[in-house]
Backbone as CSV, one residue per row, in Angstrom:
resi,resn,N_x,N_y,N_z,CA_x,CA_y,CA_z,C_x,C_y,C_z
1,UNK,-19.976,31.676,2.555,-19.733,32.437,1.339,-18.277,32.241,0.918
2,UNK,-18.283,31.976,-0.406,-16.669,31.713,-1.006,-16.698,32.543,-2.338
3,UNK,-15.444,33.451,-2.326,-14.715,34.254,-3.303,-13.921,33.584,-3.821
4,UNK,-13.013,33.988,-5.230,-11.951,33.957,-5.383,-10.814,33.646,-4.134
5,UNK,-10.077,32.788,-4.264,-8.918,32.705,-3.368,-9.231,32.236,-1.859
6,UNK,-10.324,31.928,-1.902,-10.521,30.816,-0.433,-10.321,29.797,-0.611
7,UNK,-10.481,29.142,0.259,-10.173,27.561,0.245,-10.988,27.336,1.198
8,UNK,-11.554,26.028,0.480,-12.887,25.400,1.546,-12.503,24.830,2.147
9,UNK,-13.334,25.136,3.402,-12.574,24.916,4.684,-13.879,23.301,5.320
10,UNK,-14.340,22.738,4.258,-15.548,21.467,4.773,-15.947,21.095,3.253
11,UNK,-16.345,19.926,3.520,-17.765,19.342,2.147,-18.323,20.218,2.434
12,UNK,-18.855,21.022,0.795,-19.854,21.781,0.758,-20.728,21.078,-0.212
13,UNK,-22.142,21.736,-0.214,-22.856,22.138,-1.164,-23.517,23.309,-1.675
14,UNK,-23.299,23.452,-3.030,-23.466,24.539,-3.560,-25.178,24.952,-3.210
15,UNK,-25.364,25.867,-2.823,-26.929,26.724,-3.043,-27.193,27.293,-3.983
16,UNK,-26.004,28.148,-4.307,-26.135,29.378,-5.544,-24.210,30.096,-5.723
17,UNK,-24.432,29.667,-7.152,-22.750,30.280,-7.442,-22.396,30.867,-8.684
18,UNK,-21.711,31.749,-9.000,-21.657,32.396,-10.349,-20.242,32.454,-10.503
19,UNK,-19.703,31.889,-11.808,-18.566,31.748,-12.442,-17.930,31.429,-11.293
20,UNK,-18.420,29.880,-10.671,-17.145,29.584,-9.752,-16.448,28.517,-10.474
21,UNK,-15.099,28.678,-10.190,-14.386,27.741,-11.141,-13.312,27.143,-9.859
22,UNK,-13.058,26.127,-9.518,-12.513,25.457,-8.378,-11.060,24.266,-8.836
23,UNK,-10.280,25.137,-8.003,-8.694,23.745,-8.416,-9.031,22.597,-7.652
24,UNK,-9.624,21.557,-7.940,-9.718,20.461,-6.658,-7.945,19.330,-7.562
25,UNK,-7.341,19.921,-7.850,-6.229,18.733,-8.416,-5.510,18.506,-7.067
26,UNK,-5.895,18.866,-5.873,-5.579,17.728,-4.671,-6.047,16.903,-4.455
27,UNK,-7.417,16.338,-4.829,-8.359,15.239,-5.099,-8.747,14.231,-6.396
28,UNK,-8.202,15.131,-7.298,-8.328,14.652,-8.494,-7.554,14.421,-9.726
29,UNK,-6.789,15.201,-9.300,-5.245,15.304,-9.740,-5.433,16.123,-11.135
30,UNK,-6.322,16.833,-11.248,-6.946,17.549,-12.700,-6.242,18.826,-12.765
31,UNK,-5.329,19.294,-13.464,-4.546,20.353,-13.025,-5.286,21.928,-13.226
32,UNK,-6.544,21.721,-14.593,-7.208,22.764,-14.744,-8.507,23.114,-13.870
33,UNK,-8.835,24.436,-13.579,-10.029,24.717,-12.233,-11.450,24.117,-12.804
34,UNK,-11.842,23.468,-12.313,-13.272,23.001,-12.604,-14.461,23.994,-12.402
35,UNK,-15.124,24.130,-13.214,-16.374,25.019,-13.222,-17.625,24.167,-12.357
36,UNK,-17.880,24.699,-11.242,-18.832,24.367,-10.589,-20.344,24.941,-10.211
37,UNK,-21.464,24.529,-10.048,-22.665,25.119,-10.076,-23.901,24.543,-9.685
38,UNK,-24.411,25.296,-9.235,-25.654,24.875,-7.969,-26.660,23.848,-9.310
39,UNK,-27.110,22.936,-8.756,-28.081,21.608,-9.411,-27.794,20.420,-8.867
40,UNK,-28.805,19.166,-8.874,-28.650,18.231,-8.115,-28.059,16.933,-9.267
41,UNK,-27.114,16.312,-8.369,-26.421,15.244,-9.516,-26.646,13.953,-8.684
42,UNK,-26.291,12.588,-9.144,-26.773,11.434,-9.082,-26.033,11.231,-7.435
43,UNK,-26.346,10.575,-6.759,-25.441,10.206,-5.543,-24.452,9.062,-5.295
44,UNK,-24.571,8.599,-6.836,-23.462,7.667,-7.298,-22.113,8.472,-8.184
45,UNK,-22.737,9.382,-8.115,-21.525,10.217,-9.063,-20.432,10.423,-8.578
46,UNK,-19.295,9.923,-9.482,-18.013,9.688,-9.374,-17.483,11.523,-8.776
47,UNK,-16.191,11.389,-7.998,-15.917,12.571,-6.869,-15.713,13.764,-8.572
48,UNK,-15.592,13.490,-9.482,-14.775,14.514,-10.494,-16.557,14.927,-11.239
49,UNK,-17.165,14.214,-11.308,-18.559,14.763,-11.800,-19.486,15.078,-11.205
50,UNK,-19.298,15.712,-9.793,-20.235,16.413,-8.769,-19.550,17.953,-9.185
51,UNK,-20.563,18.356,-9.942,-20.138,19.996,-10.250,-21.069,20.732,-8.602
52,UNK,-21.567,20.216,-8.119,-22.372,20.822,-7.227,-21.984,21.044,-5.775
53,UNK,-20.519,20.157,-5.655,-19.972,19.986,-4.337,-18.612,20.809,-4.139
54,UNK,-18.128,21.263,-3.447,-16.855,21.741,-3.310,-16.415,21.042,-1.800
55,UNK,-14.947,20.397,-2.112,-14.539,19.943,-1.043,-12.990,20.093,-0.063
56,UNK,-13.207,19.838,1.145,-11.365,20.168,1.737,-10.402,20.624,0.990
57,UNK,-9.997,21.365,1.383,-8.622,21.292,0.773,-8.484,22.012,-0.431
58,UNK,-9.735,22.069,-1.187,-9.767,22.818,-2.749,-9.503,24.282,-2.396
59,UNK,-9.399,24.855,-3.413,-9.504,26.177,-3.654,-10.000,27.223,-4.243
60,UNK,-10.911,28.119,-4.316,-11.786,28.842,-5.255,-11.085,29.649,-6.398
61,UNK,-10.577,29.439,-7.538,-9.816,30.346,-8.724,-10.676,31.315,-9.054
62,UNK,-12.129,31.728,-9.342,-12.744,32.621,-9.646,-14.179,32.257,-9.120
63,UNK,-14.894,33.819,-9.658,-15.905,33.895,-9.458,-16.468,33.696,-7.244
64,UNK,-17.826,33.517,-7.530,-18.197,33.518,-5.786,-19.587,32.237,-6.006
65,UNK,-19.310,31.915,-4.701,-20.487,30.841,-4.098,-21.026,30.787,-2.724
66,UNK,-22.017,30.608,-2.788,-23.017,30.682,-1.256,-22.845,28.788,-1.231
67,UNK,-22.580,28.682,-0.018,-22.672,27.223,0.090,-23.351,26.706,1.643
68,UNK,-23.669,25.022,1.756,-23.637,24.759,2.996,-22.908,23.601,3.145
69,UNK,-22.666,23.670,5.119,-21.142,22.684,4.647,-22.103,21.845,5.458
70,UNK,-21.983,20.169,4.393,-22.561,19.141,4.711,-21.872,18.017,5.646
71,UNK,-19.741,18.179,5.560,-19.166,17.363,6.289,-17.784,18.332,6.459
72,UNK,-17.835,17.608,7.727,-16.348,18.760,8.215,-15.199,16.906,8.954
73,UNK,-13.883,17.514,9.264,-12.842,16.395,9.527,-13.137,14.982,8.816
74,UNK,-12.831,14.275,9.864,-12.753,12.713,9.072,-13.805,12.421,8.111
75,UNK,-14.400,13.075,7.942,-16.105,12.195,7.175,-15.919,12.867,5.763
76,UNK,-14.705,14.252,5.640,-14.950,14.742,4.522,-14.047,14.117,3.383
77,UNK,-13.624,14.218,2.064,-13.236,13.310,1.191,-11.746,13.393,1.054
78,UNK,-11.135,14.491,1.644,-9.793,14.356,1.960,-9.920,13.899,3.006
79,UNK,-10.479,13.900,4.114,-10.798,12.723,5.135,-10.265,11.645,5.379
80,UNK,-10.822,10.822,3.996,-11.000,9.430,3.865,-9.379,9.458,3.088
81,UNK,-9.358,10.392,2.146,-8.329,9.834,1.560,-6.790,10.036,2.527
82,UNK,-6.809,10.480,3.602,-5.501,10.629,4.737,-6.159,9.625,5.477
83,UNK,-7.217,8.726,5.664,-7.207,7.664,6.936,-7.227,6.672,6.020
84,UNK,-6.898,7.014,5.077,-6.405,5.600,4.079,-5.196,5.113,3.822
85,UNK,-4.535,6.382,4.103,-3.226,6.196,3.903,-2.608,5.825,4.975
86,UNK,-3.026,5.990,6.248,-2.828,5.311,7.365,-2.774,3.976,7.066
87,UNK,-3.887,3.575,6.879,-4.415,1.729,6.786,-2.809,1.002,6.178
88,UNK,-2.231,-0.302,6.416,-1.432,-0.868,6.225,-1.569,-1.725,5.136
89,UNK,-1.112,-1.642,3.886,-1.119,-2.754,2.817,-1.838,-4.005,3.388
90,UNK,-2.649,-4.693,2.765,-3.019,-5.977,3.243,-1.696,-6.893,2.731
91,UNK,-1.596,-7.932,3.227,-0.535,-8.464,3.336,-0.558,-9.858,2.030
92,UNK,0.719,-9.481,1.094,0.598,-10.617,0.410,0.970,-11.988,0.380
93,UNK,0.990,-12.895,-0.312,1.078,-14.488,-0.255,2.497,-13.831,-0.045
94,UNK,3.367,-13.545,-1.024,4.929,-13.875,-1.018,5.263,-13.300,0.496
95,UNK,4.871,-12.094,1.099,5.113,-11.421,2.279,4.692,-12.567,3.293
96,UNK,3.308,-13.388,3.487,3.017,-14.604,4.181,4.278,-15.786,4.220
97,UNK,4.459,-15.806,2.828,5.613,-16.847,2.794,7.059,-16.400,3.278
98,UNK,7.272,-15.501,3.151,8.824,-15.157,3.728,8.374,-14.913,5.423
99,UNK,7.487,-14.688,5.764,7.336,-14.522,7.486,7.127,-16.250,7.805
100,UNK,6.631,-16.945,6.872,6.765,-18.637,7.790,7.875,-18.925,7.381
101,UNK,8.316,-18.415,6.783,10.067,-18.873,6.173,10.788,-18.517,7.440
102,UNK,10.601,-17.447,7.961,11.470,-16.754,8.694,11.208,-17.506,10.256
103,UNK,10.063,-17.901,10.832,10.008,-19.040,11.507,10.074,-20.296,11.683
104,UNK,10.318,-21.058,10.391,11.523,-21.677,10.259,12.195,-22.360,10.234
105,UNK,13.484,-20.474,9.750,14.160,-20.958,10.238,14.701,-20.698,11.632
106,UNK,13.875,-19.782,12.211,13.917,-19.396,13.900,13.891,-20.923,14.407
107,UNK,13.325,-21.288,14.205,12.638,-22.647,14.835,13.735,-23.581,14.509
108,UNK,14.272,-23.840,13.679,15.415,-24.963,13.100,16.708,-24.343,13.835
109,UNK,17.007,-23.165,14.245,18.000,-22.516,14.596,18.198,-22.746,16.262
110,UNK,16.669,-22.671,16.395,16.809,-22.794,18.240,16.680,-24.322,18.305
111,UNK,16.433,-25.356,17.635,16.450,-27.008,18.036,17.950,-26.618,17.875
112,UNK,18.645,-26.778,16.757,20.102,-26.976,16.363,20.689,-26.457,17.821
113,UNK,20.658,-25.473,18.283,21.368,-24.558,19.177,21.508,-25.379,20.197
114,UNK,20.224,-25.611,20.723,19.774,-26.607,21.464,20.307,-27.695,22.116
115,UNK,20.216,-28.650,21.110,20.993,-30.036,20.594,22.235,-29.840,20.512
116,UNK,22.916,-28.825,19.873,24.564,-28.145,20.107,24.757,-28.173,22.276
117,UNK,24.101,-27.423,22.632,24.112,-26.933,23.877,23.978,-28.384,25.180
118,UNK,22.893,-28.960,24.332,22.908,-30.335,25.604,23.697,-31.401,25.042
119,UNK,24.336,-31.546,23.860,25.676,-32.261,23.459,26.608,-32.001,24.122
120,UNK,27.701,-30.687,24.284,28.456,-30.220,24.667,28.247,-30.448,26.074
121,UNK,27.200,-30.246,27.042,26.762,-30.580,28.748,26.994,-32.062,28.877
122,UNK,26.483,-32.847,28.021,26.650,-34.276,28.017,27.653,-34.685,28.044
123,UNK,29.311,-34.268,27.251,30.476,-34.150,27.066,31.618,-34.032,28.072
124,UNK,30.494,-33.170,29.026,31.197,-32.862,30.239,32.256,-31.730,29.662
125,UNK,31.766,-31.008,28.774,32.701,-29.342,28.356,32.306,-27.955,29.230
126,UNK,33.394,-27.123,29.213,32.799,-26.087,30.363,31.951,-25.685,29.743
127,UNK,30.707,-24.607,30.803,29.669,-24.522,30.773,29.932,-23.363,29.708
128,UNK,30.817,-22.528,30.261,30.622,-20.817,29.695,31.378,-20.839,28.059
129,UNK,31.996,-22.163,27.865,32.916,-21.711,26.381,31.298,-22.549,25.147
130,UNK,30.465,-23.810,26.420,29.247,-24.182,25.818,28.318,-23.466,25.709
131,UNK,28.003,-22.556,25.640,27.346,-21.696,26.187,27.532,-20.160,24.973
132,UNK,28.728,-19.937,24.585,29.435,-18.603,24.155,29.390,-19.562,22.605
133,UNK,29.511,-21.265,22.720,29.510,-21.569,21.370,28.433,-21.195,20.536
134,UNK,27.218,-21.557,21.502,26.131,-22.224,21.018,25.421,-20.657,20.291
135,UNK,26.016,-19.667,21.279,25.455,-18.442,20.542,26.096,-18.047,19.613
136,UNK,27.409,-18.218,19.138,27.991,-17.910,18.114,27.319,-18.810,17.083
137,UNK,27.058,-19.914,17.569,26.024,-20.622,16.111,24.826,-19.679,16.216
138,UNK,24.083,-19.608,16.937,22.851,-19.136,16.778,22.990,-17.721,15.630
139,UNK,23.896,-17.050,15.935,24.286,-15.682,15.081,24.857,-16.509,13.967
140,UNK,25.563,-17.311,13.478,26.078,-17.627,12.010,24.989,-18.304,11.470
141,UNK,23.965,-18.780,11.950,22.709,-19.237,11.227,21.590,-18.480,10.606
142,UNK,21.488,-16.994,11.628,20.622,-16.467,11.512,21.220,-15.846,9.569
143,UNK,19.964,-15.894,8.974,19.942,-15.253,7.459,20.126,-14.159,7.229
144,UNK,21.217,-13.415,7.540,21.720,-11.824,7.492,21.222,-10.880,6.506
145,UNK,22.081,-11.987,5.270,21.637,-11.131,3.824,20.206,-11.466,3.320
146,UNK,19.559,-12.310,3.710,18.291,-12.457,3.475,17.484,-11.471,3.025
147,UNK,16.837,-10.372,3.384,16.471,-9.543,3.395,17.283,-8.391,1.553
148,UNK,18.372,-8.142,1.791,18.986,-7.807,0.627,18.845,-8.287,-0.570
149,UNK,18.985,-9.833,-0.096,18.558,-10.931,-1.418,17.679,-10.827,-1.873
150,UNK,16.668,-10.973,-1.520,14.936,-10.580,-1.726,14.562,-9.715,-2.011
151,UNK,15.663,-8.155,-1.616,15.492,-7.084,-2.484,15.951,-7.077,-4.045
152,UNK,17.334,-7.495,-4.164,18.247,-7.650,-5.425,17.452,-8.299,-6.318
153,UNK,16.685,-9.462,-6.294,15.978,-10.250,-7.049,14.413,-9.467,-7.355
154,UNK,13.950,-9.223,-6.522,12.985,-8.685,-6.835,12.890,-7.579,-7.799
155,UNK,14.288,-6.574,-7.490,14.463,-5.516,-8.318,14.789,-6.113,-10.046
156,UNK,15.464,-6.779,-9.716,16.108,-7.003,-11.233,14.391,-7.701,-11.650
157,UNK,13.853,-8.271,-11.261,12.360,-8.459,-11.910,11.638,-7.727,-12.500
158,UNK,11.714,-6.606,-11.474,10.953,-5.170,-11.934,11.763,-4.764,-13.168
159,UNK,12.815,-4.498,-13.176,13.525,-4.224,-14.168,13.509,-4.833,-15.752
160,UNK,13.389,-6.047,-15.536,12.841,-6.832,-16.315,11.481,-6.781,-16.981
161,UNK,10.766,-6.580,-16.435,9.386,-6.266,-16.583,9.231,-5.166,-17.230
162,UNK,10.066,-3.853,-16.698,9.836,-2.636,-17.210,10.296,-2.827,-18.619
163,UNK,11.389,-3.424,-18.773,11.901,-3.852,-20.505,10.235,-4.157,-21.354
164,UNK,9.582,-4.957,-20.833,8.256,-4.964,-21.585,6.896,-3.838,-21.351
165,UNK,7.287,-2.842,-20.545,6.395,-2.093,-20.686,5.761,-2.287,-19.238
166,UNK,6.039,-2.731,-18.569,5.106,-2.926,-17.377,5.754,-2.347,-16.234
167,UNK,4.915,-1.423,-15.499,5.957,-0.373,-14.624,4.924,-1.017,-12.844
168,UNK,6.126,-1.458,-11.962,5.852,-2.204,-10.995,5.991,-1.450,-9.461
169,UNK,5.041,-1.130,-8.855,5.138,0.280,-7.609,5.672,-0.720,-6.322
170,UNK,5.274,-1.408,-6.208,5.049,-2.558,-4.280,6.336,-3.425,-5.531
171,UNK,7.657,-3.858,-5.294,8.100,-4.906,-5.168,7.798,-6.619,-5.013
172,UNK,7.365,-6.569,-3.694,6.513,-7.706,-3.429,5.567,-8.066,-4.305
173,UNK,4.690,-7.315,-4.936,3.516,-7.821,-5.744,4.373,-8.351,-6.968
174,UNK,5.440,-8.075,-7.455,5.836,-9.635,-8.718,5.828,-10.590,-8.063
175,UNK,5.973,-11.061,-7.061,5.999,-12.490,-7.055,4.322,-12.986,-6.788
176,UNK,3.467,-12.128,-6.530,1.980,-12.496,-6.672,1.509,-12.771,-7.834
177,UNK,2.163,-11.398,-8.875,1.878,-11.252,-10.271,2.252,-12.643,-10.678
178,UNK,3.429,-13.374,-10.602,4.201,-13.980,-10.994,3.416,-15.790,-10.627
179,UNK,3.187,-15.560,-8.998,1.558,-16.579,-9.423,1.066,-16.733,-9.658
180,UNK,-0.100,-15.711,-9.587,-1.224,-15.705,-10.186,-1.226,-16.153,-11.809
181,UNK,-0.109,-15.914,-12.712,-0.044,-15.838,-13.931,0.466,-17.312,-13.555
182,UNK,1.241,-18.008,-12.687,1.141,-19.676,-13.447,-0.026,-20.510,-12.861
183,UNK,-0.496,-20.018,-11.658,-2.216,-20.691,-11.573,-3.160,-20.239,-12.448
184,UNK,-3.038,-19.209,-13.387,-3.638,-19.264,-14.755,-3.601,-19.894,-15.881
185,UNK,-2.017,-20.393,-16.035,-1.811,-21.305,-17.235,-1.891,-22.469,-16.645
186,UNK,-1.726,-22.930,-15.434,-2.075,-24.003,-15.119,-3.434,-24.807,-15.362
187,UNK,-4.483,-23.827,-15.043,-6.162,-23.451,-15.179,-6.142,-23.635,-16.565
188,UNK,-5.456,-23.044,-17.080,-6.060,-23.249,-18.586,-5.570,-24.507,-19.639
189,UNK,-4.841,-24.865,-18.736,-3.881,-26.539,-19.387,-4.906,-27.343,-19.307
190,UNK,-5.789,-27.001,-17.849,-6.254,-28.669,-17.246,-7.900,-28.232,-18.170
191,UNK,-7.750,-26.969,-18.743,-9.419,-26.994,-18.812,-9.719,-27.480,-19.873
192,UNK,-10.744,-28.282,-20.460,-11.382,-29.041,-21.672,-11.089,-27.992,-22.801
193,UNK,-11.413,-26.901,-23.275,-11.471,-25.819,-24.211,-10.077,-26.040,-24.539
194,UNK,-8.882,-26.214,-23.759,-7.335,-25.717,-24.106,-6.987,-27.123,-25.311
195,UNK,-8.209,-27.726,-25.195,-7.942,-29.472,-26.219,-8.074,-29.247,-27.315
């Protein structure tokens, strides 16, 4: 049973309810209380046009409802939407490309070092000043500002972008955007129609 001023505590479904009117704008982001009421709706119906369900997290603004609760923890629809937010971005091309970038130049850094290190042994130079060199290269190679750079540029993109109206959340995704849009004009150069 839900009054005024509860908060459902599971997925429900409604049995029987009079003037219940429900804030779900934690789910839906709808700031006014939704009027809800016992009848059966499609099971494709989008989470904002189930007048028949009340779920986690909501809250009852008026009126009362008899309900039964059909899902409780992970299975319910704030559920899904906190073990989603867990889940990790899938990973993009430009993010792929700066991690083989970044091996390398790991990889070019430790031959060089390397080749520095059994030069200097070959030379017949002491071990410990060969040794103290080879890591001082290894640290002046490694790409410090790298990381900064890739921020600075990226930003001023976004920035750029926003000048035309286009408002950009993930960083990384301009330079996807930024492919995808020339393997499109590319596509459309080579295709017969563009003649």
């Amino acid at each position: 049973m839900l009054s005024a001023g509860s908060i459902v505590p599971a997925d429900v479904l409604l049995l029987d309810a009079a003037d219940c009117y429900v804030n779900e704008s934690v789910l839906t982001g709808e700031s006014f209380p939704v009027r809800k009421r016992a009848g059966q709706v499609a099971h494709d119906a989008p989470l904002a046009r189930r007048y028949n369900c009340l779920y986690l997290g909501t809250n009852v603004r008026s009126g009362n409802a008899r309900c039964i609760v059909v899902r409780t923890g992970r299975a319910t629809e704030f559920g899904a939407i906190a073990h989603r937010l867990t889940l990790r971005p899938p990973e993009t091309e430009f993010d792929r490309g700066i991690r083989h970038f970044g091996y390398l130049l790991t990889s070019a850094m430790t031959v060089m070092v390397l080749i520095v290190l059994v030069a200097n042994l070959l030379l017949d130079r002491p071990l410990v000043e060969t040794l103290l060199f080879s890591i001082a290269l290894a640290v002046g190679l490694s790409p410090e500002l790298l990381p900064a750079i890739l921020s600075i540029n990226l930003a001023r993109g976004a920035s750029a972008m926003a000048a035309h109206g286009v408002l950009v959340r993930r960083l990384n995704a301009i330079e996807n955007l930024v492919a995808w849009t020339c393997c499109a004009r590319t596509r459309r150069a080579r295709s017969p129609r563009a003649w």
